[in-house]
C-alpha positions as CSV (number, residue, x, y, z in Angstrom):
1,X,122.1,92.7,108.0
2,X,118.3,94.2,108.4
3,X,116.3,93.5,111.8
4,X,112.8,93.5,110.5
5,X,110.0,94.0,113.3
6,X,106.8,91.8,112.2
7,X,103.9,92.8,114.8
8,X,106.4,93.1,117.7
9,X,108.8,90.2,117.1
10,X,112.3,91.3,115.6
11,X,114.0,89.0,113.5
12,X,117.5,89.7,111.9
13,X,117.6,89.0,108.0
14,X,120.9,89.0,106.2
15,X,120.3,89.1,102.0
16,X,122.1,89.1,99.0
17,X,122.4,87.5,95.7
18,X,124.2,84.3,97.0
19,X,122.8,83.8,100.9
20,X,119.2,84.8,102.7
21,X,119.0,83.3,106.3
22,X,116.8,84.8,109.0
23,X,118.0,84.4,113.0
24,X,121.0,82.8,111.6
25,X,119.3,79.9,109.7
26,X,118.9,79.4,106.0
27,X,115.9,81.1,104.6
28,X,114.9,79.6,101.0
29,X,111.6,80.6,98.7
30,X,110.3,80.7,95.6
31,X,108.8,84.4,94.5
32,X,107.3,85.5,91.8
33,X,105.3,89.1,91.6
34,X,102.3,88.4,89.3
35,X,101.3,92.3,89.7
36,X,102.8,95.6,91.4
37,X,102.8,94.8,95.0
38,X,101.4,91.1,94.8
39,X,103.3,88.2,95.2
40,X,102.9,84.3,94.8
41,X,105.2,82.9,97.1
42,X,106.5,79.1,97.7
43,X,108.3,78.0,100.7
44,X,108.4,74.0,101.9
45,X,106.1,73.1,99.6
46,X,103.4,75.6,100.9
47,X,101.7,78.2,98.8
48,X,101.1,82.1,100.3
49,X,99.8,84.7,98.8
50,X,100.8,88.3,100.1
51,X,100.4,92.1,98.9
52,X,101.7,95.2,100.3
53,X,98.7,97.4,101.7
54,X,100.8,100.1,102.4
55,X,104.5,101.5,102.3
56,X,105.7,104.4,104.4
57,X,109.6,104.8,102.9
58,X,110.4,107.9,105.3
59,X,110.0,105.7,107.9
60,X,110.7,101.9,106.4
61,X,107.6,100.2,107.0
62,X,105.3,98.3,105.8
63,X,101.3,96.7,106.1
64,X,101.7,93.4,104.5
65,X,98.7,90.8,104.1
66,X,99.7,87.0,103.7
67,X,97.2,84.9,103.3
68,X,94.6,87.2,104.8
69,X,96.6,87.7,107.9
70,X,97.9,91.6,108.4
71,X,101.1,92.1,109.6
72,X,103.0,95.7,110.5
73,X,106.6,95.4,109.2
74,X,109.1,98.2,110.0
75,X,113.1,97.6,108.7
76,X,116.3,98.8,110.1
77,X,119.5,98.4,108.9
78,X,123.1,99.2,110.1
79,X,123.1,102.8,109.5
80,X,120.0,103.1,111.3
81,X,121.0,101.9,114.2
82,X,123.9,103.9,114.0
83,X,122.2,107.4,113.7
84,X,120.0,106.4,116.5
85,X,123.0,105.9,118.8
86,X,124.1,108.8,117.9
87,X,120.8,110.2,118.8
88,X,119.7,111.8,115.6
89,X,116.2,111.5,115.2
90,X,115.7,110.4,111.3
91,X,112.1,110.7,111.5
92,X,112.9,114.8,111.9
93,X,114.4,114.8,108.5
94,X,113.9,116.7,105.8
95,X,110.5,118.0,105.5
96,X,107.7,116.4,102.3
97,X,107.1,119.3,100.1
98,X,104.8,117.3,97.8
99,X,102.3,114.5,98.8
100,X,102.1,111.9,95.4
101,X,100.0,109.8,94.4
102,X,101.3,106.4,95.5
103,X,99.7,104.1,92.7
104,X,96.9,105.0,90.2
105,X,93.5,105.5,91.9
106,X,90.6,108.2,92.2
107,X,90.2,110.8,95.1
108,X,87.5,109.8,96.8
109,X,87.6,112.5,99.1
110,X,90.1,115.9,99.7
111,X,90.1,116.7,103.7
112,X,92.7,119.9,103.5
113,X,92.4,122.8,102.1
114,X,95.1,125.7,100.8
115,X,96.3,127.2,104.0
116,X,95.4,124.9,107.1
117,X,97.5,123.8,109.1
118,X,98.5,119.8,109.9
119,X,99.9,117.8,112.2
120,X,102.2,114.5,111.5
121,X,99.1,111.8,110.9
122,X,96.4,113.7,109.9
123,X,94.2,112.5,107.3
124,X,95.3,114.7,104.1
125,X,93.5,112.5,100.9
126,X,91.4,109.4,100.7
127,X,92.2,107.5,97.6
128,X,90.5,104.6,95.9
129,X,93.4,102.5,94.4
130,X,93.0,98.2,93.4
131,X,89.4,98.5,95.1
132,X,90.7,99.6,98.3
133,X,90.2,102.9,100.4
134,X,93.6,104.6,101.1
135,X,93.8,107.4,103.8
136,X,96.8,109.3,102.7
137,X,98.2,110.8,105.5
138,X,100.3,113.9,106.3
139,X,104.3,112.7,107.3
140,X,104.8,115.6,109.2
141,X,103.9,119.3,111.0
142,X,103.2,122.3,108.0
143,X,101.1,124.3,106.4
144,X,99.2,122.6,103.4
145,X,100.3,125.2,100.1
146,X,98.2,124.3,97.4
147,X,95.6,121.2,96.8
148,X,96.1,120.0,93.4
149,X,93.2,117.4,93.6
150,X,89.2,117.3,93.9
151,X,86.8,114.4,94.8
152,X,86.2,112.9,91.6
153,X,89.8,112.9,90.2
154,X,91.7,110.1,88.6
155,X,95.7,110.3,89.3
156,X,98.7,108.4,88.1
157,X,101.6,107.0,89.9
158,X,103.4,110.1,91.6
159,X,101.2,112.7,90.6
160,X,101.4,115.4,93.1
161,X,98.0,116.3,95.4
162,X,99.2,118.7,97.4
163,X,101.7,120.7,98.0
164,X,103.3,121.7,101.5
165,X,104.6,125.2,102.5
């Protein structure tokens, strides 16, 4: 079982190949991904459109748009909840060495440079990806090693920008 947050509101969602309910009740749809991250969805004979703006793995979230409404989604499953009664702090993991590209796109703009120091959410690259600015942001506290990027670039899918010391 997962208990997804949308915009404040937790459900619980149970899923796998045979049942999907959400708060206990039967949750049926029809999905089909006509591109990466863009999704034709049918549900009681109603029609949504939604695409993932942006995914943070390290910490499970999501910006979802569906139908031109933006919600905030972030997951948590079992072992989550587990570590935090322990009271390990997950989000203090391991540290990024390597900021990638998250989809294709072109650097619109490079605010680091080889040495400065940065602070978890500070603006690190802003990339132009499916004709949408993307502030790239730093995960955690470092020291930014080498910039591998200049305005003007094209990147692929996981191409590493910069590197962190």
């Amino acid at each position: 079982m997962y208990k997804v947050q949308v915009n404040n509101q937790e459900f619980k969602v149970e899923y796998d190949s045979t049942h999907q309910s959400v708060n206990g009740k039967p949750f049926q749809a029809d999905v089909l991904e006509y591109a990466e991250g863009k999704f034709h969805i049918l549900r009681d004979n109603k029609s949504y459109v939604a695409e993932v703006i942006e995914f943070k793995p390290e910490e499970k979230s999501f910006v979802i748009k569906v139908n031109n409404s933006v919600f905030t989604l972030s997951v948590r499953d079992k072992y989550d909840d587990l570590l935090k009664e322990m009271g390990i702090d997950i989000s203090a993991g391991p540290k990024l060495n390597d900021m990638k590209a998250p989809m294709p796109g072109l650097v619109l703009n490079v605010l680091v440079e080889n040495g400065q120091s940065i602070k978890k959410g500070d603006a690190i690259v802003v990339l132009e990806a499916m004709k949408m600015e993307n502030i790239l942001k730093s995960p955690s506290d470092g020291t930014v090693k080498k910039v591998h990027v200049s305005k003007g670039d094209k990147v692929e899918k996981n191409q590493v920008m910069v590197n962190f010391g």
